[in-house]
N, C-alpha and C positions, 0 to 999 in steps of 0.2 A: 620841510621844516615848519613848525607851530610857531605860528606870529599871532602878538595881540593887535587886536584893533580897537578903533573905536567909532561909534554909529551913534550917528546924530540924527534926529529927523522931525523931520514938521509934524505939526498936528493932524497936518490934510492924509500921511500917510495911514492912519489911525489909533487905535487904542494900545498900550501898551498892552495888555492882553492879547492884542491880535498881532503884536509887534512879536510876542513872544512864541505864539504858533506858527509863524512865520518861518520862525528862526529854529523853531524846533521840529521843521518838517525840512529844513534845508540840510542835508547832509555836510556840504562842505562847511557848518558852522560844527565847531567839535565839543564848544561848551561856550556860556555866557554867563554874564550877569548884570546886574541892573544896579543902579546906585542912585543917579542926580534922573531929575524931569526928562523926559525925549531922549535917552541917551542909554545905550550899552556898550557891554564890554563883553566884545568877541575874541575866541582862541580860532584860530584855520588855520589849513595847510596851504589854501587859494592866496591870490592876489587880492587885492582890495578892489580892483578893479573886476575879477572874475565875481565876487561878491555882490557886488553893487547891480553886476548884472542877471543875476540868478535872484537875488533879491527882489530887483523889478520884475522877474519873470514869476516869481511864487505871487507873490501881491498882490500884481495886476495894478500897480500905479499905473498914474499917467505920467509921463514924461516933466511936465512942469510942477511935480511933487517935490520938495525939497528934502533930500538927505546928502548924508557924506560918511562915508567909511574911509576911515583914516588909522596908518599903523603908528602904533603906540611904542618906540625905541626909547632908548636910552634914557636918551636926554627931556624927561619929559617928569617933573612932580609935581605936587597939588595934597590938598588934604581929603583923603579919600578913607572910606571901612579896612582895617587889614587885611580880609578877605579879597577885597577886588585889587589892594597892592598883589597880595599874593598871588589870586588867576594872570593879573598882567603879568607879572616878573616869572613867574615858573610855569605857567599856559596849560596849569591844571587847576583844579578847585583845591585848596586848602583844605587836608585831612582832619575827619571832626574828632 
C-alpha cells in the first residue's frame, strides 16, 4: 500500500540537488516532491524505517547526519502548494 512521508534533513546531508538524485535512484521512493527548505514529500510502498535505511545506504551519510522520515496520516494540515496536498492525500502527482 502507498503511504506518504515526509523527509527532513540537515544541511550536512547535502544539496537539495543531490538530495534529489538520491531519491531518484532509489526505487523504493515511487514519487516526490519538494516545497519548504530541507524537506520532501515522499510516495512508497516501504516502511519509514526501510527508507531511512536505504537512504543512508545510497548517500553514504555518516551516522551522526540528521534526517527523519516521518509518515504523513490523517491527522496532519498546514498551509502548503495544492499540488503537494494532492501527491500527500492521493500518493500520485496531480494531473496537468
Amino acid at each position: 500500500m502507498k503511504k506518504s512521508y515526509l523527509f527532513v534533513y540537515d544541511n550536512e546531508v547535502g544539496t537539495r540537488d543531490q538530495v534529489k538524485a538520491w531519491l531518484d535512484s532509489m526505487d523504493e521512493v515511487l514519487d516526490w516532491r519538494y516545497e519548504i527548505p530541507n524537506s520532501f514529500y515522499l510516495i512508497s510502498e516501504k516502511s519509514a524505517k526501510e527508507l531511512s535505511e536505504h537512504f543512508h545506504q545510497v548517500s553514504g551519510q555518516r551516522k551522526n547526519v540528521g534526517f527523519i522520515i516521518t509518515e504523513i496520516v490523517d491527522n496532519s494540515f498546514g498551509w502548503l502548494d495544492g499540488k503537494s496536498w494532492y501527491l500527500i492525500q492521493n500518493k500520485v502527482r496531480k494531473p496537468k
